[in-house]
N, C-alpha and C positions, 0 to 999 in steps of 0.2 A: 505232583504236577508242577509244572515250571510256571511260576507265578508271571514270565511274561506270555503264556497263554494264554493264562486270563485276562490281562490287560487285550492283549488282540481280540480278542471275543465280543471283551464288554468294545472296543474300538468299533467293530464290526457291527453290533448292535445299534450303536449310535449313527454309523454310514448307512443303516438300513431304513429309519426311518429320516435320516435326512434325505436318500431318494425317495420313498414316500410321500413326504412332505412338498418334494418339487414337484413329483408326477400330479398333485393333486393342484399344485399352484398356490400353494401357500406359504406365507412366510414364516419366520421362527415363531413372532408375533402372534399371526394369527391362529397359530397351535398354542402357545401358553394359553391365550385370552380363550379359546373352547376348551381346555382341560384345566383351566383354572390352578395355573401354576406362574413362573417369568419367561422372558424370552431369555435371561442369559442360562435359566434351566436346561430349557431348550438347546441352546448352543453348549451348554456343557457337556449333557447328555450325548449329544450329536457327535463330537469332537472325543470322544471315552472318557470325559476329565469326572462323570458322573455319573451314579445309576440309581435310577427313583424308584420307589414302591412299584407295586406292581397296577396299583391303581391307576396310575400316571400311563401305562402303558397299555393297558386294559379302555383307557380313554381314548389314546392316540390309534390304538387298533382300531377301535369304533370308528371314529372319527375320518381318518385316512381309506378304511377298506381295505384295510393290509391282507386280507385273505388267513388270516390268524399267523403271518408270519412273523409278527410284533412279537405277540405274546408266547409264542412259540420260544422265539430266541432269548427274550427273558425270561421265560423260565427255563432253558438250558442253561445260559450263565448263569443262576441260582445257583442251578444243580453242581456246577463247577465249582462256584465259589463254596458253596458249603464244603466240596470234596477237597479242597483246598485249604478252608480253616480246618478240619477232623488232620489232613497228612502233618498239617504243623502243629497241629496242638499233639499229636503222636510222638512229632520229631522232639518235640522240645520234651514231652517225657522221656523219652530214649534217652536224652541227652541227659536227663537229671537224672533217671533211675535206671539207665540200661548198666550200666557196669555190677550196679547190686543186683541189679536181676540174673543179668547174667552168670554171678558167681554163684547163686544160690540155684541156678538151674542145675548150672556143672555140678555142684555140691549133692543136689538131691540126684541126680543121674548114675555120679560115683556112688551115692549111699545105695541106691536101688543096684547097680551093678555089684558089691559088695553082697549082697543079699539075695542074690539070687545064686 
């Protein structure tokens, strides 16, 4: 996964509840202070620069009437972001152990092809 996908995701998640937030007529403020969080969370979140528990979001769904699209889209980004730490923590073993594995594959391949 191209890690700038995931930035656009989490991006998208944040423009989601900033329309939320206006359709409902409220300000960043007035969503920190009922999810008991900041307003610059708020605007961090809003703006991609951040992405809170799922608690946080679970409030502002309540709170807004999102229609579960809140919590819907955080836990897609989850699901992205964890698919995205498992490709890299993969890539970076390839990168440390692919070449021994590799040879020991060929190795046991040749030995099974030899034997039969």
């Amino acid at each position: 996964m191209d890690p700038q996908q995931l930035s656009d995701v989490k991006r998208a998640l944040g423009r989601r509840l900033g329309r939320w937030r206006r359709t409902r007529g409220l300000t960043q403020d007035d969503v920190a202070r009922r999810v008991h969080s900041t307003r610059s969370t708020v605007a961090n979140v809003e703006s991609g620069r951040q992405v809170v528990d799922r608690v946080f979001w679970a409030q502002c769904e309540s709170l807004l009437q999102a229609d579960g699209e809140l919590i819907k889209g955080y836990d897609e980004y989850r699901s992205l972001e964890v698919r995205h730490q498992q490709e890299k923590a993969e890539a970076a073993r390839h990168a440390r152990w692919g070449a021994v594995l590799d040879r020991r594959v060929i190795a046991e391949a040749a030995q099974h092809h030899d034997t039969s």
